[in-house]
C-alpha positions, 0 to 999 in steps of 0.5 A: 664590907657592907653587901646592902645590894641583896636588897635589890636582888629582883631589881634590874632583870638585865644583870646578864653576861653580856649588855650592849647600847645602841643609839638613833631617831625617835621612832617607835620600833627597834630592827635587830638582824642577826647573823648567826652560825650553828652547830646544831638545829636550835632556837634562837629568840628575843626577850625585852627585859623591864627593870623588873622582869622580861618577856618574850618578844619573838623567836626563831627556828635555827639549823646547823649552817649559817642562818640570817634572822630579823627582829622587828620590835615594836613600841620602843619609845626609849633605850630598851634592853634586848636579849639574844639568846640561844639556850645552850649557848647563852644570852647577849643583851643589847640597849636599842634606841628607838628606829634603831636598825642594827646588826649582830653576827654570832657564831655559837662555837664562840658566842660571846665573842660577837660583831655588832654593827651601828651601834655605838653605844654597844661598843661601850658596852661590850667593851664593859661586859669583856673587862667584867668576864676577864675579871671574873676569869681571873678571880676564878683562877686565883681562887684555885691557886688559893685552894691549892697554896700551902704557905701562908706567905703564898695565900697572903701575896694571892689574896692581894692579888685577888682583892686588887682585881676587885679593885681595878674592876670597880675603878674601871666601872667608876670611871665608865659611869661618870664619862658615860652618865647620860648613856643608859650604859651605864645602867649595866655598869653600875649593876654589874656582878661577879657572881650571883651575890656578889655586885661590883658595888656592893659598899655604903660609899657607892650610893653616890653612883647609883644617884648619878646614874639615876638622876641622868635617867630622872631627867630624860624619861622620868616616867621610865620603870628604870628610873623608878625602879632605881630610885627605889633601890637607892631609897633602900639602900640609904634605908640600910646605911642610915640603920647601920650608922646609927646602930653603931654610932649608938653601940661604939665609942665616941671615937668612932665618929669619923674623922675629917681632915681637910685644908682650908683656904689657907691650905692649913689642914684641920681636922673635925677631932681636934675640936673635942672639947667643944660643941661643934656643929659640922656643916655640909654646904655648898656655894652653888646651892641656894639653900645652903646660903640661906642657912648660912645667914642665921649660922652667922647669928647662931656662931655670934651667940654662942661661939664664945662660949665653947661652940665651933662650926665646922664648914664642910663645902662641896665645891669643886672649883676653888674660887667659888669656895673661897669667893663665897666665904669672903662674899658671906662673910662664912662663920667658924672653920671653912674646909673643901675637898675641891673633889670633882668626883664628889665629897668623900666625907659627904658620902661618908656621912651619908649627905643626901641633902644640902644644907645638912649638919650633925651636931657634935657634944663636948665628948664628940658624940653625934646627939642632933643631925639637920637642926636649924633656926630656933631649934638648932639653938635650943640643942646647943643650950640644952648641951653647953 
């Protein structure tokens, strides 16, 4: 497991126990009444969190009893992250929509487990913040249980257990962020920790999630410090997993080329390795992109000259609809192997591969060693010469 999220330790302030969303108008402030029984004189306060850092915003003085607060917040022009805090008891974060007037009522003996009123999107993600606790919970007792098993048949059976609740967990978030991609909720799941240095996506392959939240950000407030903060960190990230490939495509043998092995329209499943011998160029494209049909046209002409001769294509599509696919294919008249994953979730291999642009290839030599990546027109054959 590749931990590349360290990078972006100081990204998104807003990785905290508990993070709700609110939703309403297009004003400019954000009302939050709270509701809140105390065990002792305290200090209740509210902290805006940026992507970056937080402030303070405002604070109260509390006693023992029953207290009623109100908030105003002001210059709120998009979801901003609020933070309720009682510093001996802890923080309980909310996403608030400008106008948004809601209510949160809290009683310090049980403080995270708190009523929010009119606001859906807090319940979403409450709701995200309880699996997450549970989970942590969890991890927490079977770690004792490990500690304290003396049989290795014991410790195995534990640590499945354990990995499987990571799992869950992570499948959990999973499916919240691509239901909820247009929710700023997401935010919260897609940052989500375990503990200090361990995120609920910390692997190569969940960049793809953190486009997707980070593209729904980019087209609704393009100008917002978390759209900007986030895709930094997927620039990092990429930075980090495209090092990591290289090195070990460079330091491991050939074999280590990942595999694909996928069905062609015909549903005769094809794997890239059973090419070995040859050139191949693999090819990432996709019907509804246009640019992907543009290179199409000049791969007909490259396939024509050299295919012949020791050259293969191996056309790897990102359809999710199937008709589309084969449509393409009959209509473009596609050259070489044609393979889908018909994934509505997205390409596996693509992620794999590291794809973050369309079309994008790797040219692959006689010993299935990856020697050019994204070739095209004249310079895309001139390789193919150089290694025929």
């Amino acid at each position: 497991m590749m931990n590349f999220l360290k990078v972006r330790y100081l990204g998104f302030c807003a990785v905290v126990v508990l993070l709700s969303l609110s939703s309403c108008s297009n004003k400019d402030s954000v009302v939050v009444r709270v509701k809140i029984t105390n065990n002792a004189d305290s200090k209740i306060y509210i902290d805006k969190l940026n992507y970056a850092n937080s402030q303070v915003i405002d604070s109260s003085e509390i006693s023992k009893g029953e207290n009623l607060i109100r908030f105003k917040v002001k210059s709120v022009f998009e979801p901003t992250f609020l933070v309720i805090r009682v510093p001996e008891h802890g923080a309980i974060t909310l996403l608030c929509e400008p106008n948004e007037k809601m209510n949160l009522i809290v009683n310090t003996d049980k403080y995270y487990d708190y009523t929010v009123l009119d606001s859906k999107g807090s319940q979403k993600t409450k709701e995200l913040a309880a699996k997450l606790s549970d989970s942590k919970k969890k991890l927490y007792d079977l770690k004792v249980k490990f500690n304290l098993a003396k049989e290795e048949g014991l410790k195995s059976l534990i640590e499945q257990e354990y990995n499987a609740t990571i799992d869950s967990q992570r499948a959990y978030n999973s499916k919240f962020i691509w239901a909820n991609t247009m929710s700023r909720a997401s935010v919260m799941a897609v940052y989500q920790k375990f503990d200090d240095e361990f995120y609920v996506f910390d692997r190569s392959e969940d960049i793809v999630l953190f486009k997707a939240v980070a593209s729904s950000l980019r087209a609704i407030y393009p100008n917002s410090d978390y759209t900007k903060g986030m895709l930094v960190d997927i620039k990092r990230m990429e930075e980090i997993v495209r090092s990591a490939k290289l090195k070990n495509m460079i330091s491991t043998s050939v074999s280590s080329i990942p595999d694909i092995t996928l069905s062609n329209p015909k549903g005769d499943v094809i794997k890239l390795s059973s090419f070995k011998g040859k050139v191949i160029l693999l090819n990432f494209w996709a019907s509804w992109d246009q640019s992907s049909m543009m290179d199409i046209r000049e791969l007909i002409e490259t396939y024509s000259q050299f295919k012949n001769k020791g050259f293969e294509i191996y056309q790897v599509s990102l359809d999710t609809n199937r008709d589309d696919w084969v449509n393409a294919i009959e209509s473009a008249g596609l050259p070489g192997v044609n393979v889908c994953e018909l994934n509505p979730n997205g390409s596996l291999d693509a992620r794999i591969y590291n794809v973050s642009q369309l079309p994008s290839n790797y040219l692959i030599d006689k010993n299935f060693t990856i020697v050019g990546k994204n070739l095209f027109g004249e310079a895309l054959k001139k390789k193919i010469r150089e290694i025929l």
